[in-house]
mmCIF entry with sequence, helices, sheets and N, C-alpha, C, O atoms, coordinates in Angstrom:
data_MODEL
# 
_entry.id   MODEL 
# 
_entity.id                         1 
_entity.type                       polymer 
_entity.pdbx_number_of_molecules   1 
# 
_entity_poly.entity_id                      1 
_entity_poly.type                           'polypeptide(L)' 
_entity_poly.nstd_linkage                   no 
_entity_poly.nstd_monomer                   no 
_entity_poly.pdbx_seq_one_letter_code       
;(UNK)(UNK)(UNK)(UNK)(UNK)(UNK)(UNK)(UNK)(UNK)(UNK)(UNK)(UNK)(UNK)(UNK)(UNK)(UNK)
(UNK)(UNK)(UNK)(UNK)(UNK)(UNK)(UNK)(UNK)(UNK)(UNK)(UNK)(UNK)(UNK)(UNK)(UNK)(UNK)
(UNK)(UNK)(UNK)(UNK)(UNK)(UNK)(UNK)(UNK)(UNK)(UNK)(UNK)(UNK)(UNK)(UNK)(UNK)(UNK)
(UNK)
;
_entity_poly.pdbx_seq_one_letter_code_can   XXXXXXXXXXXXXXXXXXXXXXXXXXXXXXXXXXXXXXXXXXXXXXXXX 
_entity_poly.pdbx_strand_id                 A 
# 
loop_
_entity_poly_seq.entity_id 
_entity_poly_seq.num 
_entity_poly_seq.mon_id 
_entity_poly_seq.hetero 
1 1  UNK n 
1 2  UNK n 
1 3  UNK n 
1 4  UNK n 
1 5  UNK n 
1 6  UNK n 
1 7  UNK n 
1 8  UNK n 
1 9  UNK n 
1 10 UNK n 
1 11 UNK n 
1 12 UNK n 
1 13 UNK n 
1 14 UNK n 
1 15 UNK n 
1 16 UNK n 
1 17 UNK n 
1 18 UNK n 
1 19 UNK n 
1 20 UNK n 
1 21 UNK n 
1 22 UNK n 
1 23 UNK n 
1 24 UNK n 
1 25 UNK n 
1 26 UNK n 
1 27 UNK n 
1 28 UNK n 
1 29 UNK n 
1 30 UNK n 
1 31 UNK n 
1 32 UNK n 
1 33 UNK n 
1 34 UNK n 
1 35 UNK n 
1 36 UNK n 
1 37 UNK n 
1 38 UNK n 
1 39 UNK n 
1 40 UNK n 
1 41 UNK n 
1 42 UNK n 
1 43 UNK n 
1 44 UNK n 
1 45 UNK n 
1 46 UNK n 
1 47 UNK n 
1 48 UNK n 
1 49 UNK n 
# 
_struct_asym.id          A 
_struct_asym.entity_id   1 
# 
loop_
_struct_conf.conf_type_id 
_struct_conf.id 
_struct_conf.pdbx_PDB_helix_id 
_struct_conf.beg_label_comp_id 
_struct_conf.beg_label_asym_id 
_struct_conf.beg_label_seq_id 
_struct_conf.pdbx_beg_PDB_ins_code 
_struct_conf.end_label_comp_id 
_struct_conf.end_label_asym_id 
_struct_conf.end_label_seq_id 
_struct_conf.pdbx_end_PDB_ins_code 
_struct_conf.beg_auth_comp_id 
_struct_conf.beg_auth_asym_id 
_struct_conf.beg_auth_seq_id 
_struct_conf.end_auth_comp_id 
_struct_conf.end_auth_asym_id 
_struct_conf.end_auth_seq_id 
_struct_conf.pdbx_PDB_helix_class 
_struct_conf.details 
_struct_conf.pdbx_PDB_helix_length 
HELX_P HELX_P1 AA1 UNK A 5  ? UNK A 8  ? UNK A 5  UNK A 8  1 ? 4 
HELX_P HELX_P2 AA2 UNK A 30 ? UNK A 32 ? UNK A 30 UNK A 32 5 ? 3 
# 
_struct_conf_type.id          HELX_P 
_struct_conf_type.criteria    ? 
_struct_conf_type.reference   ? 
# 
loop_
_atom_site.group_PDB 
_atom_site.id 
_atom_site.type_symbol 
_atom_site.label_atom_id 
_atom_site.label_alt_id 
_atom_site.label_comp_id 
_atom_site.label_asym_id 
_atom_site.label_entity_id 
_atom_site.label_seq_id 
_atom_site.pdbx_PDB_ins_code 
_atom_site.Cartn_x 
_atom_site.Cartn_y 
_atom_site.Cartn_z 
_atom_site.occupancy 
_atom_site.B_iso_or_equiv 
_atom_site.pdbx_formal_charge 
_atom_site.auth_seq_id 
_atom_site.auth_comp_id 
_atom_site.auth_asym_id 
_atom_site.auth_atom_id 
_atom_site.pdbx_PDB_model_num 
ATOM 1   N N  . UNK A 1 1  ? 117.451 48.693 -31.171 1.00 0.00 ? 1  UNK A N  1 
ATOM 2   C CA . UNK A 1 1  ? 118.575 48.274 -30.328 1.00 0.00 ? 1  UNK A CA 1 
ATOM 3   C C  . UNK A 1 1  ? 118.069 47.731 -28.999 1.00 0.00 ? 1  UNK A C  1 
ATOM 4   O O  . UNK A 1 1  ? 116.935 48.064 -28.655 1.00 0.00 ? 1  UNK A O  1 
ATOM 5   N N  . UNK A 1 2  ? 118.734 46.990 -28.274 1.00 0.00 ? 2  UNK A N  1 
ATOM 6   C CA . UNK A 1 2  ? 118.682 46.976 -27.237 1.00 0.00 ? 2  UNK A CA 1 
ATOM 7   C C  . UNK A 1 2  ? 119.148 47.717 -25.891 1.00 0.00 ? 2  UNK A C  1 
ATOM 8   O O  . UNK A 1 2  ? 119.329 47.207 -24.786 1.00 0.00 ? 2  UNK A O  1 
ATOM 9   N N  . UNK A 1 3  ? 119.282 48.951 -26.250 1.00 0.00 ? 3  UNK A N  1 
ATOM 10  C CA . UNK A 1 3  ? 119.780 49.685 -24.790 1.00 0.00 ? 3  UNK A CA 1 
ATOM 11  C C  . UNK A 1 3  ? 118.662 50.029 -24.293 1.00 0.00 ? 3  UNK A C  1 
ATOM 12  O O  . UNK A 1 3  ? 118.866 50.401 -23.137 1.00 0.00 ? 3  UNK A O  1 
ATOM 13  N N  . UNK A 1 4  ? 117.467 50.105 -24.591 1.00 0.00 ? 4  UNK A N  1 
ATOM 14  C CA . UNK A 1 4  ? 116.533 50.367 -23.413 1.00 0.00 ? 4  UNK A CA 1 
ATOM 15  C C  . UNK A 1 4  ? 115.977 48.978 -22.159 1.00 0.00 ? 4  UNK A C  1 
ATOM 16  O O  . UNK A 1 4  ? 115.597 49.108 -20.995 1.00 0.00 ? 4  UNK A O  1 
ATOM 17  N N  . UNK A 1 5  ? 116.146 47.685 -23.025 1.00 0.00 ? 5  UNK A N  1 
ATOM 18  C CA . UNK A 1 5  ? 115.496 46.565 -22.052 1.00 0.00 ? 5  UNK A CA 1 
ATOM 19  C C  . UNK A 1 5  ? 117.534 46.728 -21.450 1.00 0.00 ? 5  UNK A C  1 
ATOM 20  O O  . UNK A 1 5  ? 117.514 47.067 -20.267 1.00 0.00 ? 5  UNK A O  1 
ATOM 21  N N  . UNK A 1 6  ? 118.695 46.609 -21.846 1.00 0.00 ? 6  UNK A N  1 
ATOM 22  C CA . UNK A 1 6  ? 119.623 46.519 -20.811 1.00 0.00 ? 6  UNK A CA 1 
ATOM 23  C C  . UNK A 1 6  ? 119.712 47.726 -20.110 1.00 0.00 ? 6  UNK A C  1 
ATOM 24  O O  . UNK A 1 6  ? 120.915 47.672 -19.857 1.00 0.00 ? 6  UNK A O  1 
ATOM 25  N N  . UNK A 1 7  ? 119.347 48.742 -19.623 1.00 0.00 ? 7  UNK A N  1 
ATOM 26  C CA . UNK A 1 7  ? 118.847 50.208 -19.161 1.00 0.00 ? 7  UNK A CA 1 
ATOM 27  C C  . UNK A 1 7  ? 117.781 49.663 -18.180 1.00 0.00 ? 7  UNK A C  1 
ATOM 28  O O  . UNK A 1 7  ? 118.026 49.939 -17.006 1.00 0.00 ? 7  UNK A O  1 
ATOM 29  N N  . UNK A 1 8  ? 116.777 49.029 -18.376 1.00 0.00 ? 8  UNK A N  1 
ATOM 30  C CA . UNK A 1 8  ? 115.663 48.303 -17.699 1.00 0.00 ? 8  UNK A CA 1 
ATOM 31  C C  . UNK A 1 8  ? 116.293 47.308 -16.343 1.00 0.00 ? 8  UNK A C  1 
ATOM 32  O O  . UNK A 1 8  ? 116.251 47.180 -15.119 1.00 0.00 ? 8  UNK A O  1 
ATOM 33  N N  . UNK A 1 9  ? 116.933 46.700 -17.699 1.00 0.00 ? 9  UNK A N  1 
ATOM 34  C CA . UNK A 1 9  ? 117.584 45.426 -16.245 1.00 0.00 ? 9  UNK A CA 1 
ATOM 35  C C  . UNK A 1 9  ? 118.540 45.872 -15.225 1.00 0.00 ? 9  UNK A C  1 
ATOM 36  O O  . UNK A 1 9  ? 118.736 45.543 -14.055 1.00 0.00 ? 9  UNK A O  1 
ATOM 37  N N  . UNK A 1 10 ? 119.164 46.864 -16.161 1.00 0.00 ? 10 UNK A N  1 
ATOM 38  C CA . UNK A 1 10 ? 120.521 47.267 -14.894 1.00 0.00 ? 10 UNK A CA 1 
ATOM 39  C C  . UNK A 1 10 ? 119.512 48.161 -13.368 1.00 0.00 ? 10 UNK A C  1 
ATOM 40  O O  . UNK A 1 10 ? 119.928 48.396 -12.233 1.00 0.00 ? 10 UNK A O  1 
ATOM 41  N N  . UNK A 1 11 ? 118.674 48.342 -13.738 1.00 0.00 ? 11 UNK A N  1 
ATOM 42  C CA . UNK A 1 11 ? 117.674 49.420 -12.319 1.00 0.00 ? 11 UNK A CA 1 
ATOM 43  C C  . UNK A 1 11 ? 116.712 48.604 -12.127 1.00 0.00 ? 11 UNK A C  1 
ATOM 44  O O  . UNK A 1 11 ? 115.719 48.981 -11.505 1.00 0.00 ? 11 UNK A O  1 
ATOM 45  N N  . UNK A 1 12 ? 116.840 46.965 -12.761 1.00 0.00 ? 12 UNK A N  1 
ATOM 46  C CA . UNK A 1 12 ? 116.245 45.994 -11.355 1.00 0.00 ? 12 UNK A CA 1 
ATOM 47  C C  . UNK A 1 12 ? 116.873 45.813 -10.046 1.00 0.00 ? 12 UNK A C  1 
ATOM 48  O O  . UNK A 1 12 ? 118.038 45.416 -10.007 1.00 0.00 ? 12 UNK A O  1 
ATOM 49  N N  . UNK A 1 13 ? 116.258 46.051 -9.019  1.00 0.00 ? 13 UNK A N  1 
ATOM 50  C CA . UNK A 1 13 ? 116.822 45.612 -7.469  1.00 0.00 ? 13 UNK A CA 1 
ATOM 51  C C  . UNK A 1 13 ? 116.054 44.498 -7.196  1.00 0.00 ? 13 UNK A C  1 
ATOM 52  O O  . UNK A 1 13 ? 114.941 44.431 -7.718  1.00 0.00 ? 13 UNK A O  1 
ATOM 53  N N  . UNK A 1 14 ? 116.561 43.335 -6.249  1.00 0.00 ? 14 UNK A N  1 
ATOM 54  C CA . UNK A 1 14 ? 116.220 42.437 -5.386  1.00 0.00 ? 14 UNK A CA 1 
ATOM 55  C C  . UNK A 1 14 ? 115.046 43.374 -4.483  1.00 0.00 ? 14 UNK A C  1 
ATOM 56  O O  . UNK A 1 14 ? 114.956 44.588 -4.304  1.00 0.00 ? 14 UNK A O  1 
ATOM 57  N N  . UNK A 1 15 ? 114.255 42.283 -4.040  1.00 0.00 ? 15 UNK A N  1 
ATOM 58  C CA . UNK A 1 15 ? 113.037 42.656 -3.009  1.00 0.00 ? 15 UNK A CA 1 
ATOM 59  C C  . UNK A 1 15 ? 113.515 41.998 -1.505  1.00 0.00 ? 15 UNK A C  1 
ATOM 60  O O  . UNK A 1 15 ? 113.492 40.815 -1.165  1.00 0.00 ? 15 UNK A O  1 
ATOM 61  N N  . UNK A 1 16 ? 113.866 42.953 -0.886  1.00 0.00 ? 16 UNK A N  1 
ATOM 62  C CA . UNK A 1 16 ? 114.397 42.381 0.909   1.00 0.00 ? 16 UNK A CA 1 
ATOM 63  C C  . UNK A 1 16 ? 113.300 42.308 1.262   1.00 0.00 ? 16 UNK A C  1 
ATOM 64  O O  . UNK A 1 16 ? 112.408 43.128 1.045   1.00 0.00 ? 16 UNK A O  1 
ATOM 65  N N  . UNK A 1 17 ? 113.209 40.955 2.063   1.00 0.00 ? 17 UNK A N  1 
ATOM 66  C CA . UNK A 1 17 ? 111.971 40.835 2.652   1.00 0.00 ? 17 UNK A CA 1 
ATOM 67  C C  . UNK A 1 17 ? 112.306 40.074 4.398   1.00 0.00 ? 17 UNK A C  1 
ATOM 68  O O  . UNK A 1 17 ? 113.413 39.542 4.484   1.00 0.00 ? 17 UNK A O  1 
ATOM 69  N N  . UNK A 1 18 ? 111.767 40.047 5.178   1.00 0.00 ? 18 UNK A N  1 
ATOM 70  C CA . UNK A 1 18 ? 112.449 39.744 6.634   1.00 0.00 ? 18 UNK A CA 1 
ATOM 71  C C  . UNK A 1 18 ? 111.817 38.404 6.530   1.00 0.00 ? 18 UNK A C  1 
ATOM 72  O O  . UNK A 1 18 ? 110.739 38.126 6.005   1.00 0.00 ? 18 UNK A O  1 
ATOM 73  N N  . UNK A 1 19 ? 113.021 37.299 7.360   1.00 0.00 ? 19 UNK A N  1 
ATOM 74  C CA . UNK A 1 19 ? 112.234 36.163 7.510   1.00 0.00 ? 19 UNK A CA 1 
ATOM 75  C C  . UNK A 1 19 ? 111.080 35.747 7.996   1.00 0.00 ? 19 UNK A C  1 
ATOM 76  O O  . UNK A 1 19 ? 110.510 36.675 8.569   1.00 0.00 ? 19 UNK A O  1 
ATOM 77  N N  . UNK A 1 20 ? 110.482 34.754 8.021   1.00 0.00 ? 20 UNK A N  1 
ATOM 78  C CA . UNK A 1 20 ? 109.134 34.520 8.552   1.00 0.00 ? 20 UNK A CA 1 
ATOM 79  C C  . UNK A 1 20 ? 109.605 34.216 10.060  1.00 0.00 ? 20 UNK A C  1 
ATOM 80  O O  . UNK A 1 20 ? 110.575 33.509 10.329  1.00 0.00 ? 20 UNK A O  1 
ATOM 81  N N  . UNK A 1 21 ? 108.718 34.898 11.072  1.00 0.00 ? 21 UNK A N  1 
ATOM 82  C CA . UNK A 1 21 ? 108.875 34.223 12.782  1.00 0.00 ? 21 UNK A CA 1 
ATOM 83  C C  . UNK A 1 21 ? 109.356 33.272 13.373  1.00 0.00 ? 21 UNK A C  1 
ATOM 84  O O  . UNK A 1 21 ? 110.112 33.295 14.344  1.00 0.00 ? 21 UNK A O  1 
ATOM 85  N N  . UNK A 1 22 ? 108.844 32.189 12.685  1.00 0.00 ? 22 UNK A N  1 
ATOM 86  C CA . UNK A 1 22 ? 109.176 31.070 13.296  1.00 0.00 ? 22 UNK A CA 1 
ATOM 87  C C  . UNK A 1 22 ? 110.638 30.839 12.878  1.00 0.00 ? 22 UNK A C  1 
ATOM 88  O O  . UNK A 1 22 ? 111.004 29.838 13.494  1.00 0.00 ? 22 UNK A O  1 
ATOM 89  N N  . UNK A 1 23 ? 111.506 31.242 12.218  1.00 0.00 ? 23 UNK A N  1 
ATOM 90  C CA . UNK A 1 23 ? 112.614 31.082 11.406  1.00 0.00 ? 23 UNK A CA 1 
ATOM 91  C C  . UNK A 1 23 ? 113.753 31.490 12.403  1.00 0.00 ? 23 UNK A C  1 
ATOM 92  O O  . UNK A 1 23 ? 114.713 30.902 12.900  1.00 0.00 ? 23 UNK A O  1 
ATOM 93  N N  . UNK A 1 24 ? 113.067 33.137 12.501  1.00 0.00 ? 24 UNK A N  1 
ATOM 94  C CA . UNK A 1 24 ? 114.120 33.518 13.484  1.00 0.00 ? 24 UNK A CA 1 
ATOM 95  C C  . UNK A 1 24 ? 114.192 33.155 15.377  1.00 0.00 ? 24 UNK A C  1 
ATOM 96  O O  . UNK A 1 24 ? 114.939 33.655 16.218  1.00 0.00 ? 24 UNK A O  1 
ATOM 97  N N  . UNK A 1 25 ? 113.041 32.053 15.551  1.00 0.00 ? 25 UNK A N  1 
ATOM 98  C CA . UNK A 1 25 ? 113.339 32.413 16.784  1.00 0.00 ? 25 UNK A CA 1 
ATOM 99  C C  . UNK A 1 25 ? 113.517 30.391 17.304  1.00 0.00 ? 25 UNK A C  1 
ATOM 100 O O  . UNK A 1 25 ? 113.437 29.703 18.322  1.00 0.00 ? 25 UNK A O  1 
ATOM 101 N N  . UNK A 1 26 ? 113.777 30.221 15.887  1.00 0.00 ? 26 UNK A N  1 
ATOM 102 C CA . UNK A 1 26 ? 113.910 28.126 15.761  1.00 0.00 ? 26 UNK A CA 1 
ATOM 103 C C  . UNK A 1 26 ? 115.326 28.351 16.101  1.00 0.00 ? 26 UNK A C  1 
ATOM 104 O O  . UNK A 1 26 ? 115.925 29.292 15.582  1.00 0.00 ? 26 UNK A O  1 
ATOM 105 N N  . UNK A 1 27 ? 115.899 27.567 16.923  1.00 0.00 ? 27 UNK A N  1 
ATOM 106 C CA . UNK A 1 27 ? 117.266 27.214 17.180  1.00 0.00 ? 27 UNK A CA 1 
ATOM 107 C C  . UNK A 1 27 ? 117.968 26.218 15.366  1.00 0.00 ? 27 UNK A C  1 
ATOM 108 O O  . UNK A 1 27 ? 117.350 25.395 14.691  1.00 0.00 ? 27 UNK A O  1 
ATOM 109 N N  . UNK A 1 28 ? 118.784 26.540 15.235  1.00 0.00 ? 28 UNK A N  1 
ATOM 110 C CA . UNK A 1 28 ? 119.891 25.613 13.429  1.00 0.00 ? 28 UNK A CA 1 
ATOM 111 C C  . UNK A 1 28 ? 119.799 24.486 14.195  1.00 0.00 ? 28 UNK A C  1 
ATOM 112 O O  . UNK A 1 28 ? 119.910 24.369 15.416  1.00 0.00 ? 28 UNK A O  1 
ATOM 113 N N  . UNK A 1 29 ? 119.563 23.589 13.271  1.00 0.00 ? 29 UNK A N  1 
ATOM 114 C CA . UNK A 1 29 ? 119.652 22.357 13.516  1.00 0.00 ? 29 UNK A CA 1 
ATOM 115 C C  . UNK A 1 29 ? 120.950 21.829 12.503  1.00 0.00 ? 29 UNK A C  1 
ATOM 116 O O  . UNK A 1 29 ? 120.452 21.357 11.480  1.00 0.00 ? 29 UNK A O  1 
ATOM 117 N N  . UNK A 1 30 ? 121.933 21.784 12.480  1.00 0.00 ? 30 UNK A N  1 
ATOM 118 C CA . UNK A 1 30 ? 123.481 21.056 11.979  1.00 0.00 ? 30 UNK A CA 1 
ATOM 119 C C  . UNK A 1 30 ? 122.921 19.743 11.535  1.00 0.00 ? 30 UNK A C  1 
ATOM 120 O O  . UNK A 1 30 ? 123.028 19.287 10.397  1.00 0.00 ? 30 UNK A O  1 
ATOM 121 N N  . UNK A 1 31 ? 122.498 19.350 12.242  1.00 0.00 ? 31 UNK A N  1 
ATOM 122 C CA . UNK A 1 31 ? 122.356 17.580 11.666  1.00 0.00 ? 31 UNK A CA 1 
ATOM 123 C C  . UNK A 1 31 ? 121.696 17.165 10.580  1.00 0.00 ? 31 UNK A C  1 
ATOM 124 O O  . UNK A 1 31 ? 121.667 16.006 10.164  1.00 0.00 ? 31 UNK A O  1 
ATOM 125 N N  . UNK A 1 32 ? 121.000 18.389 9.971   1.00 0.00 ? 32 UNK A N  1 
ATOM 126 C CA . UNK A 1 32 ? 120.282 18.207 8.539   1.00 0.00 ? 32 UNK A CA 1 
ATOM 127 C C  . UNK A 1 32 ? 121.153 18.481 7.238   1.00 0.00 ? 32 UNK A C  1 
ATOM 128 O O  . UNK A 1 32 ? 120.919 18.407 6.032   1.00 0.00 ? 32 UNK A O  1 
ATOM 129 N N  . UNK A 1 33 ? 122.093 18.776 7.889   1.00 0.00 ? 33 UNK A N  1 
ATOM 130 C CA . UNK A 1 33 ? 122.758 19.191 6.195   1.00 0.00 ? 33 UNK A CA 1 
ATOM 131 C C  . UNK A 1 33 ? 123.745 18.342 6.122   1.00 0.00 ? 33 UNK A C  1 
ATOM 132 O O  . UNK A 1 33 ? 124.460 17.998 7.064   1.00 0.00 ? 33 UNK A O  1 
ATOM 133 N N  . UNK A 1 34 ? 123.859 17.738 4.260   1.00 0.00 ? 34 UNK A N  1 
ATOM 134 C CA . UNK A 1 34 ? 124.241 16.517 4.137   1.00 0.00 ? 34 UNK A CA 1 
ATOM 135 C C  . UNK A 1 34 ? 126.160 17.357 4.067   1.00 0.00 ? 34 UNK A C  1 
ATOM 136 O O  . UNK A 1 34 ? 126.701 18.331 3.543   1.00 0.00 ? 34 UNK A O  1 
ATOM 137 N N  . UNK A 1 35 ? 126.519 16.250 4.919   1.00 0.00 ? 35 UNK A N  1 
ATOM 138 C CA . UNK A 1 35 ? 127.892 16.699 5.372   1.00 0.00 ? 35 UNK A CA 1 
ATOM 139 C C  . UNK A 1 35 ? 128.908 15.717 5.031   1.00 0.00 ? 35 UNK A C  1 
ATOM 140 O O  . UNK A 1 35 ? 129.068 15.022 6.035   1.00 0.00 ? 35 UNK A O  1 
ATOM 141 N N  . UNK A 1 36 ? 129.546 15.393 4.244   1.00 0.00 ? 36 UNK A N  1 
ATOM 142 C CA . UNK A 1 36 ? 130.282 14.450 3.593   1.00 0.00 ? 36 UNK A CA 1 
ATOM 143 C C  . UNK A 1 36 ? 132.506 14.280 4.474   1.00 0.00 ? 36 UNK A C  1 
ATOM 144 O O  . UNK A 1 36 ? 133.538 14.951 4.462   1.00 0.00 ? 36 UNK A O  1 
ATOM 145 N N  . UNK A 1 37 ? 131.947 12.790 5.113   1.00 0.00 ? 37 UNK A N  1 
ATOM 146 C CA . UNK A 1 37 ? 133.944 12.847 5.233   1.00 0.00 ? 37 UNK A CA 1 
ATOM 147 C C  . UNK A 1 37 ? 134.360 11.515 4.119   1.00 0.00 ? 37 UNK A C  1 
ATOM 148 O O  . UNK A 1 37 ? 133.941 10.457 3.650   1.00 0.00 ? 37 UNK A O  1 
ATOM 149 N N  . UNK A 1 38 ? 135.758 12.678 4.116   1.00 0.00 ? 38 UNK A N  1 
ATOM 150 C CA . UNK A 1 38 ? 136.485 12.034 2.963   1.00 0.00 ? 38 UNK A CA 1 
ATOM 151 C C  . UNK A 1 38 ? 136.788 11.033 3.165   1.00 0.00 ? 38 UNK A C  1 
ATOM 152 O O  . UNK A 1 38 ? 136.439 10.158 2.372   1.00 0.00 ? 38 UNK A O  1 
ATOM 153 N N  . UNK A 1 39 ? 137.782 10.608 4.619   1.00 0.00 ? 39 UNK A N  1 
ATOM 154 C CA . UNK A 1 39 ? 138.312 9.198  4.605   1.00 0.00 ? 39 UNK A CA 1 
ATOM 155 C C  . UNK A 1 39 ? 137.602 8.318  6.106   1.00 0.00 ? 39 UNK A C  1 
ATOM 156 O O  . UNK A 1 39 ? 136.944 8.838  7.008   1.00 0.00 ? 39 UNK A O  1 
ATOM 157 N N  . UNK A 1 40 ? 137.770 7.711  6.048   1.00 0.00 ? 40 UNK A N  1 
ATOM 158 C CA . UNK A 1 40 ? 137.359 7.179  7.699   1.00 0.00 ? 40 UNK A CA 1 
ATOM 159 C C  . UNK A 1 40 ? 138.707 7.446  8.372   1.00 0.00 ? 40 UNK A C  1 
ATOM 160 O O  . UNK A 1 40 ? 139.865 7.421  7.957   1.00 0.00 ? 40 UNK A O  1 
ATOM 161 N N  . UNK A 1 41 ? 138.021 7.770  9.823   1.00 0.00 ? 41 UNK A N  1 
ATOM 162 C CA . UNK A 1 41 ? 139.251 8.511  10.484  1.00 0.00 ? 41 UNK A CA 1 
ATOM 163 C C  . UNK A 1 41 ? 139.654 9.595  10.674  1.00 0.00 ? 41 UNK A C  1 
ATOM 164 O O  . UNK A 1 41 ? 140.175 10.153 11.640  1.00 0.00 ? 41 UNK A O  1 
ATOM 165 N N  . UNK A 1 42 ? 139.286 9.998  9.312   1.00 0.00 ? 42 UNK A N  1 
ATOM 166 C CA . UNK A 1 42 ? 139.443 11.877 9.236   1.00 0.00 ? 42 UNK A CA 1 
ATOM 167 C C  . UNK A 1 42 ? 139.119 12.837 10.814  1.00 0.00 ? 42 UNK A C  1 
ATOM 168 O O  . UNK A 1 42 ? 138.698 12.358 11.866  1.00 0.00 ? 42 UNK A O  1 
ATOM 169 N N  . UNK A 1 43 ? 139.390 13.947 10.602  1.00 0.00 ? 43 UNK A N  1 
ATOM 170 C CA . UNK A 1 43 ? 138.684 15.142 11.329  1.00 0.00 ? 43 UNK A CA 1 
ATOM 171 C C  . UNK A 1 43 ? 137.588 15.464 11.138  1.00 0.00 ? 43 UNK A C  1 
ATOM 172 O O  . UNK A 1 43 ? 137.124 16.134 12.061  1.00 0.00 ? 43 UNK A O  1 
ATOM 173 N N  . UNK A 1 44 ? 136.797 15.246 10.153  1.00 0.00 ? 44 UNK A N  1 
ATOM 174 C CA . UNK A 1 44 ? 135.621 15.502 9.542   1.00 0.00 ? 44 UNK A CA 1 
ATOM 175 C C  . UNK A 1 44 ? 134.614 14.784 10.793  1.00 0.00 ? 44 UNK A C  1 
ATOM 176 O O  . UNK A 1 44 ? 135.012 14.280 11.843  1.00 0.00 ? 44 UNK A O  1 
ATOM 177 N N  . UNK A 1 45 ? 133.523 14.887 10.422  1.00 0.00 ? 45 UNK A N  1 
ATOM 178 C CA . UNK A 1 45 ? 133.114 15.875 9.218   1.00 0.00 ? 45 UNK A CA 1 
ATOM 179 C C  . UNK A 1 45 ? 133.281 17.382 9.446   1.00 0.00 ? 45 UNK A C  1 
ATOM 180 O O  . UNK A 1 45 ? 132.841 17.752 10.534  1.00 0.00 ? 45 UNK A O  1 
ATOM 181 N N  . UNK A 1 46 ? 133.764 18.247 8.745   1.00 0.00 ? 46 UNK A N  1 
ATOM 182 C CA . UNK A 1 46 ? 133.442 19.322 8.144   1.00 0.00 ? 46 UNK A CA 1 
ATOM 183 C C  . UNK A 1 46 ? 132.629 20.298 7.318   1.00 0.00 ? 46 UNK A C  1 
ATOM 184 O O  . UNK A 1 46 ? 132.279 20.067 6.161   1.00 0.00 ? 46 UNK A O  1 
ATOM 185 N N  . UNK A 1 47 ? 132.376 21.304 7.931   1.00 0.00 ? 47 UNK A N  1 
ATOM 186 C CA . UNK A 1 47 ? 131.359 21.924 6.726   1.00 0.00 ? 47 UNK A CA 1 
ATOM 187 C C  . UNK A 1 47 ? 132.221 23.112 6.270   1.00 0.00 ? 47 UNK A C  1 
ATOM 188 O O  . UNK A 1 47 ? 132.830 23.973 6.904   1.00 0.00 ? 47 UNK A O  1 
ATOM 189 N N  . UNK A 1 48 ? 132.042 22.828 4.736   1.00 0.00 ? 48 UNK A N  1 
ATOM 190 C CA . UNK A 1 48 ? 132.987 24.065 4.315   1.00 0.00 ? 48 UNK A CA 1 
ATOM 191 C C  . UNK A 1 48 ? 132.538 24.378 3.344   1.00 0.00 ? 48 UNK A C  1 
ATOM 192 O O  . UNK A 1 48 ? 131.582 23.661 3.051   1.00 0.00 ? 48 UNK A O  1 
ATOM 193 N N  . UNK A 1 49 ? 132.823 25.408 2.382   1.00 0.00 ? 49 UNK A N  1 
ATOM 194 C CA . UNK A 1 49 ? 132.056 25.654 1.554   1.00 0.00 ? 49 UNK A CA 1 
ATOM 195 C C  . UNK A 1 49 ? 132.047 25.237 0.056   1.00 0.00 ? 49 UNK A C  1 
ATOM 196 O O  . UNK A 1 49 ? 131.131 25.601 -0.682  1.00 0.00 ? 49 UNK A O  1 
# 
């Protein structure tokens, strides 16, 4: 059967790991992410999810 490998998988956890330095102390830069407006004119652009 398989109840021991789904027994296995269910008591895998993710590995937390802290960002690298430079990551946390870089100011977001907004202007890199591709940000799409719908019409010309709009309110946009928007970032949503």
């Amino acid at each position: 059967m398989m109840l021991p490998a789904a027994h296995r998988a269910f008591q895998t956890r993710p590995k937390i790991v802290a960002a690298p330095k430079e990551w946390s102390e870089a100011e977001p830069d907004f202007s890199l992410l591709p940000v799409q407006t719908c019409w010309p004119g709009d309110a946009g652009p928007l970032i949503t999810y």
